[in-house]
C-alpha positions in Angstrom: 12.8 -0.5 -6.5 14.7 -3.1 -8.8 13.1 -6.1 -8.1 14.7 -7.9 -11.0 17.1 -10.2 -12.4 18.8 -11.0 -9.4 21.6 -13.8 -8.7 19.7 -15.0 -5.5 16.6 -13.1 -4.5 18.1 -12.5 -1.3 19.7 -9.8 -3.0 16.9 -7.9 -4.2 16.3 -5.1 -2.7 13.7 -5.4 0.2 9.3 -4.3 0.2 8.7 -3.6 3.7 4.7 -3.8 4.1 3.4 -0.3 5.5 3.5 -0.4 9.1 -0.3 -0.2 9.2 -0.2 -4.0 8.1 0.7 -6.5 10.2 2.5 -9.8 9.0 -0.2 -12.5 7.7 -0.9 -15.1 10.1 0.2 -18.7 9.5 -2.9 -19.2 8.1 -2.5 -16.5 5.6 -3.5 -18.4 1.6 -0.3 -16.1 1.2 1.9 -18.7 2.3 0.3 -21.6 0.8 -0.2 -22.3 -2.3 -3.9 -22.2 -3.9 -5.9 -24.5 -5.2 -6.6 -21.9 -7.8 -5.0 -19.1 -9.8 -5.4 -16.2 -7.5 -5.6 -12.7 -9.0 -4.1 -9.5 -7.2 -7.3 -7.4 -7.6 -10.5 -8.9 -9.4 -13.2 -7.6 -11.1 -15.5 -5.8 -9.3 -19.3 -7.4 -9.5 -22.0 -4.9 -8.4 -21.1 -2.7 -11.2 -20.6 -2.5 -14.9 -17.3 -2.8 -16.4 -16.2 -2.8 -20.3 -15.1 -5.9 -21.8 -13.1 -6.5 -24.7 -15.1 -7.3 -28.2 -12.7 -9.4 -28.7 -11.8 -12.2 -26.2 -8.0 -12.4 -25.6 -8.4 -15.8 -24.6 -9.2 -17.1 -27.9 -5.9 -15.2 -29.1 -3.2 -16.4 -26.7 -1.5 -19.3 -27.4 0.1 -19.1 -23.6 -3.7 -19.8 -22.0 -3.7 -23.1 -20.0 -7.5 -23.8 -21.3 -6.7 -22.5 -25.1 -7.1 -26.2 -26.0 -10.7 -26.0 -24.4 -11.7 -23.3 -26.8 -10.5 -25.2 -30.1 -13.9 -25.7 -32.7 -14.4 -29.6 -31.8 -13.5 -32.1 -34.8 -16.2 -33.5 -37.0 -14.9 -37.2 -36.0 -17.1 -39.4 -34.0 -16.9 -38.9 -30.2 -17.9 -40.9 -27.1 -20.2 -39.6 -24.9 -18.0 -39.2 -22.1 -15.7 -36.8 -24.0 -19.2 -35.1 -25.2 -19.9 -34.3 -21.5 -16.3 -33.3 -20.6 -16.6 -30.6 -23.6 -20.2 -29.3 -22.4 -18.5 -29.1 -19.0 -15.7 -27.6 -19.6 -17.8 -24.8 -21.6 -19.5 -24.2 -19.0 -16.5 -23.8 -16.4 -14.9 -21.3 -18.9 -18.6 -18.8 -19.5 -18.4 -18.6 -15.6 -15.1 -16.8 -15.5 -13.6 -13.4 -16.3 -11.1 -13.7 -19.4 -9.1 -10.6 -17.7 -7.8 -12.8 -14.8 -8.9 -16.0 -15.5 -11.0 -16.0 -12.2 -14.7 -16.3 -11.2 -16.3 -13.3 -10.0 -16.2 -12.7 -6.3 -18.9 -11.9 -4.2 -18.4 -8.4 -2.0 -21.6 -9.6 0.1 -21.0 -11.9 3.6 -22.5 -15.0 3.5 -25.3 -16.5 5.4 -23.3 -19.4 6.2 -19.9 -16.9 6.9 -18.2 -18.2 10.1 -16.2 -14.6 10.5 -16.6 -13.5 13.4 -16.7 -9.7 12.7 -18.1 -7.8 10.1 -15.6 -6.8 7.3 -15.7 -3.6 5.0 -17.1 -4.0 2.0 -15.4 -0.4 0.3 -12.8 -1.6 -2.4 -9.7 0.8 -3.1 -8.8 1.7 -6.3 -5.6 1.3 -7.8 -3.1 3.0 -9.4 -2.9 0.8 -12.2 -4.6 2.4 -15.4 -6.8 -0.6 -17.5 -6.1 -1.3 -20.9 -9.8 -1.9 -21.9 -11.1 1.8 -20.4 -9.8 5.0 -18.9 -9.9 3.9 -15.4 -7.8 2.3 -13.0 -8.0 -1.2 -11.3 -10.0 -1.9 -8.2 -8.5 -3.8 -5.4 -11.2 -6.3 -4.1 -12.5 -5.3 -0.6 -11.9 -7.3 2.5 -15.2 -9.1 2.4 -14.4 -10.1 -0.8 -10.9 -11.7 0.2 -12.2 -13.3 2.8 -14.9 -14.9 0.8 -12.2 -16.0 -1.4 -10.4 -17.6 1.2 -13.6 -19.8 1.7 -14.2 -20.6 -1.8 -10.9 -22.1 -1.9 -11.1 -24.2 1.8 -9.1 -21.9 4.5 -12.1 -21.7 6.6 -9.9 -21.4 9.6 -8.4 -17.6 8.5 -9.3 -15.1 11.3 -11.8 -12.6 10.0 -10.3 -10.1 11.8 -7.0 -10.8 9.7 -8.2 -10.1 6.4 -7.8 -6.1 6.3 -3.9 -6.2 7.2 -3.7 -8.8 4.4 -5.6 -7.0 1.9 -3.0 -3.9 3.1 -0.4 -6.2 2.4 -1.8 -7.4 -0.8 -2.3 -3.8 -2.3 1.0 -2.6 -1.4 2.8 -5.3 -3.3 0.8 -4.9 -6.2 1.1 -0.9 -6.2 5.0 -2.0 -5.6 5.1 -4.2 -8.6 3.5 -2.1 -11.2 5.9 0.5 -10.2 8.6 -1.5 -11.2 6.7 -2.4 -14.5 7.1 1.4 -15.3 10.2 1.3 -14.9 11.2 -1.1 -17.5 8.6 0.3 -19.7 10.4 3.7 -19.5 13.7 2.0 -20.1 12.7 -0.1 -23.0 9.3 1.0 -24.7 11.4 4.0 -26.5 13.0 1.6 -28.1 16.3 -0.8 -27.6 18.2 2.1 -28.4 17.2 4.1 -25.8 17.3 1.1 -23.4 20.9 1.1 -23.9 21.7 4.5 -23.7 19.8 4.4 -20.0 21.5 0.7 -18.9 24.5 1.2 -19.7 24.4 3.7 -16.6 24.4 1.1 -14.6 21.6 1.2 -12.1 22.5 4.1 -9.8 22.3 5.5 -13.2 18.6 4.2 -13.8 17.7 5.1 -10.4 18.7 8.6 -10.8 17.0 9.0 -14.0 13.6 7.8 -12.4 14.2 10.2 -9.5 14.8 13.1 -11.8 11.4 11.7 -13.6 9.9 11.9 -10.0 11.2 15.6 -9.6 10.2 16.8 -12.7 6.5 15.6 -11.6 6.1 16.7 -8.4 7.1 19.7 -9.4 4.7 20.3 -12.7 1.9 19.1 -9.9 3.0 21.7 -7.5 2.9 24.4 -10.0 -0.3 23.2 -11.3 1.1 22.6 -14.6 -0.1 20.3 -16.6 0.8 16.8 -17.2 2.7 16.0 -20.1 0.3 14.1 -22.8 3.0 12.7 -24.7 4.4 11.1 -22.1 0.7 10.3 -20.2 -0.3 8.5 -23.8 3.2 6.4 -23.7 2.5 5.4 -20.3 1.5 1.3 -20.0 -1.7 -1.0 -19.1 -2.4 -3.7 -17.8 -4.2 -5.7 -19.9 -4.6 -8.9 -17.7 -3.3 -11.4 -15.3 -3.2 -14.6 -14.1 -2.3 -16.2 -10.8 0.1 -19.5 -11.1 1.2 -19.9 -7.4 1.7 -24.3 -8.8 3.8 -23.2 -12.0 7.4 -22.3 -10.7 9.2 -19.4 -13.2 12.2 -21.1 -14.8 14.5 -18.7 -13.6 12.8 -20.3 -9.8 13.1 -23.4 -10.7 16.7 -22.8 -11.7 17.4 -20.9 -8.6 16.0 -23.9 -6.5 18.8 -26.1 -8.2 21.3 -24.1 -7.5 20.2 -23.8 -4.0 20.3 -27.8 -3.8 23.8 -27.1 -5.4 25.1 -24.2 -3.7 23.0 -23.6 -0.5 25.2 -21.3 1.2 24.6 -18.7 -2.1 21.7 -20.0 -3.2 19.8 -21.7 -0.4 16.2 -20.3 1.0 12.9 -20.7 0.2 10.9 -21.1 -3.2 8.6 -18.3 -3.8 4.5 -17.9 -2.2 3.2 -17.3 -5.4 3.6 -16.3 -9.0 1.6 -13.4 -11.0 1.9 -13.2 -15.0 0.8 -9.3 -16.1 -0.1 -8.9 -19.4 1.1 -5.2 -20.0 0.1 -3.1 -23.2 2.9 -1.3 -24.4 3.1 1.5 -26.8 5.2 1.6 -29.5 7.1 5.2 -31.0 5.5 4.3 -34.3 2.0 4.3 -32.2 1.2 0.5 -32.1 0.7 -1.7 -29.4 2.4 -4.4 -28.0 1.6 -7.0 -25.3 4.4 -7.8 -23.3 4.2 -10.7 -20.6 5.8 -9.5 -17.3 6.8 -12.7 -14.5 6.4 -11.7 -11.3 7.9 -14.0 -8.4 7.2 -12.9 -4.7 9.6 -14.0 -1.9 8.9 -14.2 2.3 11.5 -12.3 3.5 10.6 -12.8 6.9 9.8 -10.2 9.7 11.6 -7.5 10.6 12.1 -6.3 14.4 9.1 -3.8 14.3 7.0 -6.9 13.4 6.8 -5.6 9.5 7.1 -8.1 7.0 9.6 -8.3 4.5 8.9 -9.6 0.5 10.9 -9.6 -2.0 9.5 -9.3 -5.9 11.6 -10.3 -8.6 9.8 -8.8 -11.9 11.1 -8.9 -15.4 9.9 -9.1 -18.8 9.1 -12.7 -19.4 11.0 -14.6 -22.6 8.3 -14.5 -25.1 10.3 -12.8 -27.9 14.1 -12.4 -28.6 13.3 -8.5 -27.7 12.4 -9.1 -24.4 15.3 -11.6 -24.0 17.8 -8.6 -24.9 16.0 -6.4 -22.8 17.1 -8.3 -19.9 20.4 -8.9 -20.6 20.8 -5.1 -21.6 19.6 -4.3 -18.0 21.7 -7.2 -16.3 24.8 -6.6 -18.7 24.4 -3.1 -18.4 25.3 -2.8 -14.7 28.2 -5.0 -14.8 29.6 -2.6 -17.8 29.2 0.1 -16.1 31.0 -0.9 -12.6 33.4 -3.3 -14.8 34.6 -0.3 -17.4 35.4 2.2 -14.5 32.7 4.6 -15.0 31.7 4.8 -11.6 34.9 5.3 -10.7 35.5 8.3 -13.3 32.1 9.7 -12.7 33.0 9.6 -9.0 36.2 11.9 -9.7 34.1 14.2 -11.9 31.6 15.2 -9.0 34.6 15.9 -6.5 36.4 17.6 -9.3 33.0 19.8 -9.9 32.8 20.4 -6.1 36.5 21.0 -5.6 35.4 23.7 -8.1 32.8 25.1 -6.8 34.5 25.4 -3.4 
C-alpha cells in the first residue's frame, strides 16, 4: 500500500474497511474532531504493563506539555500561577506518557446509556512494542465506547461501536504496514534506499512482494524466521493523537485546494496520528524516527464499504528524513522519466520471446 507523498490524496491508493465493518455512522468521533488527542490502541488497564525507566516525555522537545515539566524558577510567584503548576502536575501523573492519554476503563458504567452490552475482549495487534517483547493491544469495544463518553458523544449507538473498533484496527494494522515499508527501504541505510527507489515503485512493490514470498514460504516449510532480519525489524515506541494540529503538508494541500480546486479540492483530513517508531541502525543503535500519519474519508463504496485514504511518511525532524522522502518521491519520477520502465518492459518480452 503506498500511502505516501502524494500530489492530492485523492490519488493515494485506496483502504477499503473489511467487509465485516460497516461505514461509521454520522455520529462516528471518526468524523469529528476530538476534544482530545485520541490514541489508535491504548494501554490496557486490568493488567500490568512495563514502562520505561526513563520517561520520554521529559526528553522530547516536540511534547505539547514539555514546558509543564520544566524545574520551576526560584523567582517569586503569585499564587494563581502556584495553583496552575500544582494542577497541571496533577493532569500530567494521570496520564500514560506512551500515548499521552488517560487510561480507559474496559468496565460499563453504571450510568452507561448503551443500550446493549458490548465485548469487553481486546485484540492484539500486530504491532511489536518498543518497551517489551509483545505486541500492542487494541482497546475493546466497551472501552471505545466509554471513550466516546468521556469526550461528550453520548448520542453514539452502542450497537455501532464494534464495526468502528473493526474499522479502527484495520487502519492501524494498514498503517504500520506501510511503516515497514519505509523502514525496509531506508533503515539499511540511504544507500540502500536509493538502490530500492530508484526502481520506481512498481519496483518497491515487487521487492516487498518477493519479501512476502520468501516468508510465506519459510512459514510453510516450517523454517525458521530469519533473526537478522526479525532483530532489524521496527517499534513503536509511542503515539499521539492531534486530530486540531493539521500536517503542513495538509495545510498546504488545503491552499492549493482554495487555489486549484479542480486538482486539489476535497476535504481536510478526520484526524492526525504521530508514531514514534524505533529504528535500528546497521551499526546496532537506535533511532527514533517520527512518522505523520493523515487519514482521508474516501467516502462509501457501492457494497456500503468505506473508503480511507492514509498518507504516511516520515515526518521532517532531521535532514535524513527530509531526503528520504524526496529519494522515494524523486525516485519514481526517475525511473518513469529515464525510460526504465520502458527498457525493462522490452527486456521481459525479449526474455519470453525467448522462452517461447
Amino acid at each position: 500500500m503506498g500511502w505516501f507523498w502524494a500530489d492530492s490524496p485523492r490519488s493515494n491508493p485506496a483502504v477499503v474497511a473489511p467487509s465485516s465493518a460497516s461505514s461509521p455512522p454520522p455520529s462516528c468521533p471518526m468524523h469529528k474532531p476530538s476534544e482530545s488527542n485520541a490514541a489508535p490502541f491504548p494501554p490496557r488497564q486490568d493488567a500490568p504493563r512495563s514502562i520505561p525507566s526513563s520517561c520520554p516525555v521529559s526528553r522530547d522537545p516536540n511534547h505539547p506539555l514539555l514546558h509543564s515539566l520544566q524545574p520551576q524558577s526560584s523567582s517569586p510567584s503569585t499564587t494563581e500561577a502556584q495553583h496552575t503548576t500544582s494542577s497541571t502536575s496533577s493532569t500530567l501523573s494521570k496520564l500514560n506518557p506512551l500515548n499521552y492519554m488517560p487510561s480507559l476503563s474496559n468496565a460499563r458504567p453504571t450510568d452507561s446509556p448503551q443500550s446493549v452490552s458490548l465485548p469487553l475482549d481486546r485484540e492484539t495487534s500486530t504491532i511489536p512494542r518498543a518497551d517489551n517483547d509483545e505486541n500492542w493491544e487494541y482497546p475493546s469495544p466497551q472501552q471505545m465506547y466509554n471513550a466516546m463518553l468521556r469526550k461528550g458523544y453520548t448520542d453514539t449507538p452502542a450497537e455501532h461501536v464494534e464495526s468502528m473498533v473493526a474499522v479502527h484496527n484495520f487502519l492501524n494494522e494498514g498503517a504500520w504496514r506501510e511503516i515497514e515499508e519505509w523502514e525496509r527501504i531506508f533503515a539499511p541505510g540511504l544507500s540502500h534506499g536509493w538502490e530500492i527507489c530508484s526502481k520506481g515503485e512498481k519496483g518497491i512493490a515487487f521487492e516487498r512482494a518477493k519479501q512476502e514470498f520468501l516468508a510465506a514460504r519459510r512459514e510453510a516449510l516450517g523454517l525458521p524466521a530469519n533473526q537478522e532480519e526479525e532483530q532489524r525489524k521496527p517499534k513503536l515506541v509511542r503515539f499521539q493523537g492531534r486530530p486540531k494540529e493539521p500536517s503542513p503538508k495538509a495545510r498546504m494541500l488545503g491552499m492549493m485546494g482554495m487555489i486549484m480546486p479542480e486538482k486539489f479540492g476535497g476535504e481536510p483530513p478526520f484526524d492526525r496520528h504521530d508514531w514514534y517508531v524505533a529504528r535500528k541502525n546497521p551499526d546496532g543503535t537506535v533511532t527514533e524516527v517520527r512518522y505523520v500519519i493523515d487519514y482521508y474519508s474516501g467516502g462509501v463504496q457501492a457494497t456500503g464499504e468505506p473508503v480511507f485514504y492514509l498518507d504516511i511518511r516520515p515526518a521532517l525532524d532531521t535532514p535524513t528524513a527530509a531526503v528520504e522522502r524526496a529519494m522515494r518521491w524523486g525516485g519514481d519520477i526517475w525511473h518513469r522519466a529515464s525510460g526504465a520502465s520502458a527498457r525493462e518492459a522490452a527486456k521481459r518480452d525479449a526474455e519470453n520471446n525467448n522462452r517461447g
